[in-house]
N, C-alpha and C positions, 0 to 999 in steps of 0.2 A: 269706556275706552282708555286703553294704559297712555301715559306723556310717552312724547317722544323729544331727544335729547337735538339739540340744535345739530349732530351730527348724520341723523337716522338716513336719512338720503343717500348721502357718500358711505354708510356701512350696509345700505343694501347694495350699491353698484359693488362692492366691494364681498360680493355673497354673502355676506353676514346668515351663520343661522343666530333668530330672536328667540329670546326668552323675557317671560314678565316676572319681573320683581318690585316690590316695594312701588305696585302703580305707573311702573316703567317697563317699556318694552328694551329692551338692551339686548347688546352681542353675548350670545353666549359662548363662541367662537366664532374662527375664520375659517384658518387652515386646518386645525384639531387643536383640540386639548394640551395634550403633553406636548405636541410642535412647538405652542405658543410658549407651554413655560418651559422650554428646555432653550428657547430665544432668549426669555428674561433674565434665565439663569448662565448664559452665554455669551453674550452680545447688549441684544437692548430692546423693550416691547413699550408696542404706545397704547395706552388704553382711556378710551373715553368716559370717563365718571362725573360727567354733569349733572348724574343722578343724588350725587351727595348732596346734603344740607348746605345751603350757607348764608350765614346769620351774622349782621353787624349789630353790634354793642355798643355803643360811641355815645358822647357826653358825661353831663354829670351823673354821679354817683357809678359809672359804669364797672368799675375799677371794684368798689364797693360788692355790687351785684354780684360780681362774679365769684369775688371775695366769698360771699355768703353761700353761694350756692355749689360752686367747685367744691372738689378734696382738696387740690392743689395753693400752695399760696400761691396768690396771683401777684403780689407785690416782686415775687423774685422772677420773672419776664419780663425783661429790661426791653425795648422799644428794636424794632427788628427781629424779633423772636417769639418762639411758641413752646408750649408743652401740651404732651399726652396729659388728658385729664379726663377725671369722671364727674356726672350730676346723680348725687344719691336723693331718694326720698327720705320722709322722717324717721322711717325702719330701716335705711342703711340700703335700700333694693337699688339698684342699678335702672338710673332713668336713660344713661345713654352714657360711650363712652365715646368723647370728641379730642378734638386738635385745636388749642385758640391759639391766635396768633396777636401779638399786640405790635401795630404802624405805628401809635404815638400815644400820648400820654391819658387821654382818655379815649382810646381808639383801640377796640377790640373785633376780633372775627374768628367764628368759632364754624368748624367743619365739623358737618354729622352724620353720622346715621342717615339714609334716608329713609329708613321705615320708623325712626325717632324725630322726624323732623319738625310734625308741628307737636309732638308731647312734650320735645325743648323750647319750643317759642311758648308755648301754654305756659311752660313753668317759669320764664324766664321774664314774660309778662305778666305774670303774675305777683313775682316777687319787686319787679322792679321799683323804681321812687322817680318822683316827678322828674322829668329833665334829665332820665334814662330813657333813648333811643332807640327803638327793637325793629329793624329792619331785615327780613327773608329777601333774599338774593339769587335764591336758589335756579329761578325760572329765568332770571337777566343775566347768566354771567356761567358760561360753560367753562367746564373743569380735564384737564387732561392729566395723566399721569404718565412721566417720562422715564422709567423703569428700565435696571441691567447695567454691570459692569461698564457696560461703553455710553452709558446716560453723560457722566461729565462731558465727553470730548463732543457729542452731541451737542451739548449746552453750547459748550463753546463757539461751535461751528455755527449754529443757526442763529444764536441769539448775541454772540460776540460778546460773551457774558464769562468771566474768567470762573469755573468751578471751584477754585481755593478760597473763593471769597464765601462761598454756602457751608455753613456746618450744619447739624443736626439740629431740624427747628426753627431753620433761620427762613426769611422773608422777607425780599425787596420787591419793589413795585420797579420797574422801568419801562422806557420806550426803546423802540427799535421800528425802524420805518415810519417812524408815527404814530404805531400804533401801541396801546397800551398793554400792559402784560406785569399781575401779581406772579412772583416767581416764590414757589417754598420744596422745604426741601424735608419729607419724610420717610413718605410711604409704608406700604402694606405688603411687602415682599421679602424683606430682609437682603434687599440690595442696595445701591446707590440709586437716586431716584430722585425727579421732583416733580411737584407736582405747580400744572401754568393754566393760570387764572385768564378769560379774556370775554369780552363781549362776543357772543354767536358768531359774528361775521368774520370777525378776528380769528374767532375760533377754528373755522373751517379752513381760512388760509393758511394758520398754523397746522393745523393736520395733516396739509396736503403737502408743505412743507417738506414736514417728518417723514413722512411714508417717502417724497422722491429720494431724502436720505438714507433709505435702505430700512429705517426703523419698521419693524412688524407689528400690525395691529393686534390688540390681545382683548379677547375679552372676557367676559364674568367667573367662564368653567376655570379656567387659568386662574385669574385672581384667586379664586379660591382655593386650587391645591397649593399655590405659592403662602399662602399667610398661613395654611394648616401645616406647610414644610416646617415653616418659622417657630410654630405653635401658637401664635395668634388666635386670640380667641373672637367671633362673631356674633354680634350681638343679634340676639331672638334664636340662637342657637346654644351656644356656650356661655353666653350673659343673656340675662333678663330684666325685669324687676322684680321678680323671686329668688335672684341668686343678690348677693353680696360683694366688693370688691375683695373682701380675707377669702370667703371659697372660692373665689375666681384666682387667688394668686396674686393680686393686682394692690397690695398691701404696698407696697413700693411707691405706688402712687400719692398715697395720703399724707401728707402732711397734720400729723395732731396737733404740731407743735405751733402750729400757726393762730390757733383759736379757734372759737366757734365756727362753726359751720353745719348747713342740713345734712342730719345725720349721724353725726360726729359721736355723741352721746351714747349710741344704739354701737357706731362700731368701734368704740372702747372698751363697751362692755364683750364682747364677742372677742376682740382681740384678747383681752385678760381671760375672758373663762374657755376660750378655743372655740372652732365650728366644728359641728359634725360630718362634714362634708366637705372633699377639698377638688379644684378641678388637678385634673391628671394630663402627661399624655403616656399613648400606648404604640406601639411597632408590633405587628403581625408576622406570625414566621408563614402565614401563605394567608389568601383570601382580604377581602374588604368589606369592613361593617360602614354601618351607616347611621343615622343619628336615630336614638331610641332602641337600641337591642341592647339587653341586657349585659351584664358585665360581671364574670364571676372568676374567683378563685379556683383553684385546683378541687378543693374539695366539696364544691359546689354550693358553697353559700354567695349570695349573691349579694354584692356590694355597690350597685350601682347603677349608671346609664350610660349611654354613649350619647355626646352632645354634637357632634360631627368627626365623617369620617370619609376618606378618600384614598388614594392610591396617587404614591410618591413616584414622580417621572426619576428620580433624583436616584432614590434609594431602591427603588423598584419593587414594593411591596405597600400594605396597607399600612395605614396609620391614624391615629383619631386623637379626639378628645373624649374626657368622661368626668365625670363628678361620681368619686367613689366615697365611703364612710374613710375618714379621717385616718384611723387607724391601719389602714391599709393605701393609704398614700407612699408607697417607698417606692425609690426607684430600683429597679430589679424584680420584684413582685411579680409571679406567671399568674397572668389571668387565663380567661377563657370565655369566648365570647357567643352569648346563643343567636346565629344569622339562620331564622326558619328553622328545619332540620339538622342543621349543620353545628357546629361546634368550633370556631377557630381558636387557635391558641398564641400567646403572646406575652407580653411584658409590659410592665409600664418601665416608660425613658423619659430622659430628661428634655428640657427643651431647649432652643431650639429640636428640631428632628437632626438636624443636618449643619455640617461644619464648613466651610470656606477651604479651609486649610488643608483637612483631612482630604477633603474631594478635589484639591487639589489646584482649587482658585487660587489667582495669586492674592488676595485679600478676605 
């Protein structure tokens, strides 16, 4: 039988259509699809993610641990802050791409995957040293994500929480009415956003909250044409542990210069002598592929796969990911795409999909 999230009750009064993922039964919408993200991208959506991982780190050597095992130095996340980071195995493969966030001086918590979640506790108890504390949180402590241009004044209004005070990454713990509440601020949409930490019961009062504030619930199918807009890549789609962070893009990430770390070795050598294979994204001039159809040039040699693929509420057409041969990584490139009998044609673009500015946000 799939978990269900401390909210499943009030997203069935709420018509929810379910969908199972990662052992979870979740919304996979409400009102529709594109309704929800054309709200996130307009206004403001709430979406229930208690499905993700959450893993405290805390104690001695924790600091350390993470030291050894992230890309990222963990020495420069100063206490109320977090970063995007990766856990590489000893070949460099992608064991899961998370969000840590560090409360205090040996006090860490890392958001995950949740179809990675006990392969990073595995790893992370594994590596630890005595009087490193590895506690899963995932099942005590429901996760909401407060997504869309109008998220600040939201903040403000329900949580009397000033938005100026949150930058990118940041993390405070506070009360309101009493009740407790981790407030961070990242997300998965390429909008303003935060995401609020609370106990189940907590939780459900905060949801009910938000929604009397006009906020719209969003669920999974949204989520992910929103982070495919961004170009966002999804892990056990477009990361694996067979891809690498250099073919993903995700080079940005690593810190060499920090020292040893798992993996390190493996993606030195890769960065000096190049990968054969780099992730892409691609814009469709009609139709929508989807992950595993081929991916080829004009003159039909075939360079590729498509690693996820969807249809832009935004831009109004397909668009994907793909992991093409290196050499054919440019931006401009017409591809062409085999979906069954059919043939689509296209380009690879740059990423994000989509601009602010251009479309005419005012940010």
């Amino acid at each position: 039988m799939p978990k269900k999230t401390p909210l499943f009750d009030e997203e069935v009064r709420l018509g929810a259509k379910f969908t199972e993922f990662a052992g979870w039964e979740l919304p996979l919408y409400y009102s529709g699809i594109i309704d929800e993200h054309i709200s996130v991208r307009s206004s403001a959506g709430l979406f229930d993610i208690s499905h993700l991982g959450k893993i405290s780190v805390k104690g001695l050597g924790s600091a350390e641990l993470l030291q050894h095992l992230a890309v990222i130095d963990i020495s420069k996340i100063s206490t109320g802050r977090g970063a995007y980071t990766i856990f590489c195995n000893e070949t460099g493969g992608i064991i899961d791409d998370d969000i840590i966030y560090r409360f205090d001086e040996a006090d860490y918590f890392v958001v995950t995957n949740a179809t990675r979640l006990q392969a990073l506790l595995d790893w992370l108890v594994k590596h630890r040293s005595p009087g490193t504390e590895i506690e899963d949180y995932t099942d005590r402590l429901g996760l909401l994500a407060l997504q869309g241009p109008e998220s600040p004044e939201i903040l403000r209004a329900i949580f009397n929480e000033d938005p100026g005070l949150y930058k990118r990454y940041s993390v405070k713990k506070i009360v309101v009415n009493g009740n407790k509440f981790t407030v961070m601020k990242s997300g998965y949409t390429g909008e303003e956003g935060y995401e609020i930490i609370a106990e189940p019961k907590v939780e459900k009062v905060t949801w009910q909250m938000l929604l009397d504030a006009g906020v719209k619930p969003v669920g999974l199918g949204a989520r992910d044409t929103l982070r495919l807009e961004m170009g966002y890549p999804l892990y056990g789609r477009d990361i694996t542990i067979e891809t690498t962070p250099l073919e993903a893009g995700l080079e940005w990430v690593i810190s060499f210069e920090k020292g040893d770390f798992i993996g390190r070795e493996v993606l030195l050598r890769k960065r000096d002598e190049g990968v054969n294979k780099r992730l892409v994204g691609f814009v469709l001039d009609w139709g929508i592929a989807r992950g595993d159809e081929q991916l080829f040039i004009a003159q039909g040699k075939e360079i590729g796969r498509v690693t996820s693929g969807g249809y832009s509420p935004i831009l109004k057409r397909g668009i994907g990911l793909a992991y093409v041969l290196s050499e054919y990584a440019q931006v401009g490139m017409d591809i062409k795409i085999k979906v069954r009998n059919r043939e689509l044609t296209g380009r690879i673009e740059e990423r994000p999909f989509i601009n602010r500015r251009r479309l005419g946000y005012d940010t």
